[in-house]
N, C-alpha and C positions, 0 to 999 in steps of 0.2 A: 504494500500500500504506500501510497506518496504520502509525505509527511503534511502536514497542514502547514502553509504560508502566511500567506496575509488573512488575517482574522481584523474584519473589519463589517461594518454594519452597511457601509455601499453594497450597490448592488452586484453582483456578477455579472459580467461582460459577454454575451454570446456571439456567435459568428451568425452575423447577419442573413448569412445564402439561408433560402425556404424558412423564416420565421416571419416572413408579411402576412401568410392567413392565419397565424393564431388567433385564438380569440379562448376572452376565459370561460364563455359557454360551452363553447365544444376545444377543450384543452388539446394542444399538441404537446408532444411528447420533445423535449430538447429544446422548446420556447417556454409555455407555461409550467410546464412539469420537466420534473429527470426522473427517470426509474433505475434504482438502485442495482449496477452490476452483481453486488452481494447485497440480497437482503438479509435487514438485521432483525432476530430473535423478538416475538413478542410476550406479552405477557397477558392478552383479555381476552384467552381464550376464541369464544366464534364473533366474540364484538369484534370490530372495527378499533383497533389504538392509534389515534391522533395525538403526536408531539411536539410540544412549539418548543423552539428552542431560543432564547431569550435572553438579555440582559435586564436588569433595570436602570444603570447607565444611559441605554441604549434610546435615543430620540425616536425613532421609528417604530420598537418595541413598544412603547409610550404610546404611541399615536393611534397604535395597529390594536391596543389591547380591549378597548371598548367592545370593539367590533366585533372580535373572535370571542370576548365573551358571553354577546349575546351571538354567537352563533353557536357556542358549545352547550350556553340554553338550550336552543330551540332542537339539537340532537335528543335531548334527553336523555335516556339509558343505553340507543342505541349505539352510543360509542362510549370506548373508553379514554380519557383526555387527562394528559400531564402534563407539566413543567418542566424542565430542564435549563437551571440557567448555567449559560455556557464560562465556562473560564477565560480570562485574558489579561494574564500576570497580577502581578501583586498589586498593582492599583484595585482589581475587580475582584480582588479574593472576599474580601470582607462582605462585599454585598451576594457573592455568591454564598456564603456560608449565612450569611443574612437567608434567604432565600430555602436554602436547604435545615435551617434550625426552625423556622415558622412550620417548615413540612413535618419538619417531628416531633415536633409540639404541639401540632393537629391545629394550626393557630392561621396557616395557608391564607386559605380560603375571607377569613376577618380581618387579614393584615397586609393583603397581595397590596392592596389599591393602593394602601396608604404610604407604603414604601416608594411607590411611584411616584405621589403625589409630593412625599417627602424629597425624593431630586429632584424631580420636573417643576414644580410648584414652589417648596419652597426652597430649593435649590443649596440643599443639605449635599455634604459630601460622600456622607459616608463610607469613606476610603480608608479609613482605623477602624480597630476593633472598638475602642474605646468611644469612638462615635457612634459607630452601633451599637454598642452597650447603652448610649447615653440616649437613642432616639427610641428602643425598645422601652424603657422606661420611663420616660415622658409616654411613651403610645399606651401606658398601662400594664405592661408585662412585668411579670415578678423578675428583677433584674438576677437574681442569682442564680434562678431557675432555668433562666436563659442564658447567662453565660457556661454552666453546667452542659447542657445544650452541644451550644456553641463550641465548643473545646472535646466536647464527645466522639469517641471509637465513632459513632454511626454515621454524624455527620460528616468526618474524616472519610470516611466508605463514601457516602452520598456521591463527595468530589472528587474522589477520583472515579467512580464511576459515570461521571458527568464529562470527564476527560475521554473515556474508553469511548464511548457512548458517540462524543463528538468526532473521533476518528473512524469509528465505525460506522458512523454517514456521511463522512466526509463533510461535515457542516462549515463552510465559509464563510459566511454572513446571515443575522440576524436580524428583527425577526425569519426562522424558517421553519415550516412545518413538516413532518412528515405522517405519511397515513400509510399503516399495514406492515410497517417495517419495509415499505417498496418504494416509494415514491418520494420526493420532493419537492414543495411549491413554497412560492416567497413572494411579498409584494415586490421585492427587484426584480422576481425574475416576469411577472404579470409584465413591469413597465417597461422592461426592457423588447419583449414581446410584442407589449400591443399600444405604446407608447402612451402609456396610461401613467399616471401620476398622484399622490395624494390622496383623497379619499374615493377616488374612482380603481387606483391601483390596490386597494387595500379590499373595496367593495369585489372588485376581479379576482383579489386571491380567493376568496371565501366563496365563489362560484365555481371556482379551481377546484379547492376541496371538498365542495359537493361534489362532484362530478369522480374526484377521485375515490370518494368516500364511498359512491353507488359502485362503481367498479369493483371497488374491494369486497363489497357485498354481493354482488353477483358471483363472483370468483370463488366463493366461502360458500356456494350454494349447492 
């Protein structure tokens, strides 16, 4: 496997020849999507696993998240859907492990937004441990409970399986999703495709992963 390069939240660059009919209604294959040479292992049984893989750093991450989370709504049970936020040196350790200590704290789901809102909004670093120590606490978490956590064998495993994870889909840029352990879709790779932008490239991906989503369901039939 080629090592990973530039890990960057820009889009992926594709070669222009045959990606003018894509379109995110009826997905092509090497414009809107890639299908994974090696597909990777899942874990939701005859559901459908949907993976975004994310920073919270990340501007586009931020932008994209609204949207896919009402679109992981309106699946219901028919899919199963995770998180993975991706590594990218020591600057993003902290909020990864941020990330991965709310998961094991079963705390996710109450705490996702606000971390967001906590860099985007009010434009909190949190690039120390000590800073995430300090905005857990202000947020209402039992601060020991969480550094315990934090510094934990499990969430230690979480990261580097976050690492494995990412070289085993070869992930480049985020936000990127993947569906069935086969596929890949990303609002870079919609805009690069269909020269879509914004909330039109983000509204494109999530037509993308319907689309992949029925497929994986058929396939599983």
């Amino acid at each position: 496997m080629q090592p990973l390069r530039r890990l960057t939240c820009a889009a992926l660059l594709f070669a222009a020849a045959g990606l003018a009919g894509a379109s995110p209604t009826a997905p092509k294959e090497g414009a809107d999507y890639l299908a994974l040479s090696d597909p990777q292992p899942t874990d939701s049984g005859k559901k459908i696993e949907v993976i975004e893989f994310f920073a919270y750093y990340c501007p586009h991450c931020y932008a994209f998240e609204p949207k896919l989370a009402a679109w992981v709504k309106k699946q219901g049970d028919s899919i199963v859907f995770r998180r993975v936020h991706v590594p990218r040196g020591e600057q993003v350790a902290a909020q990864q492990r941020l990330f991965f200590t709310l998961e094991s704290l079963g705390m996710l789901e109450q705490y996702h937004d606000k971390v967001f809102n906590a860099m985007h909004v009010d434009h909190l670093p949190l690039a120390q441990d000590e800073q995430v120590f300090d905005w857990a606490s202000r947020a209402g978490i039992d601060r020991a409970k969480f550094i315990d956590a934090y510094r934990s064998f499990g969430v230690q495993a979480k990261v580097r399986r976050a690492q494995a994870m990412m070289e085993g889909y070869r992930i480049t840029h985020w936000p990127m999703i993947a569906v069935d352990g086969r596929f890949l879709t990303s609002p870079g790779m919609v805009n690069e495709a269909n020269g879509m932008s914004g909330d039109a490239a983000l509204g494109g991906t999530l037509s993308v992963m319907d689309a992949l989503v029925a497929r994986a369901r058929a396939d599983k039939k």
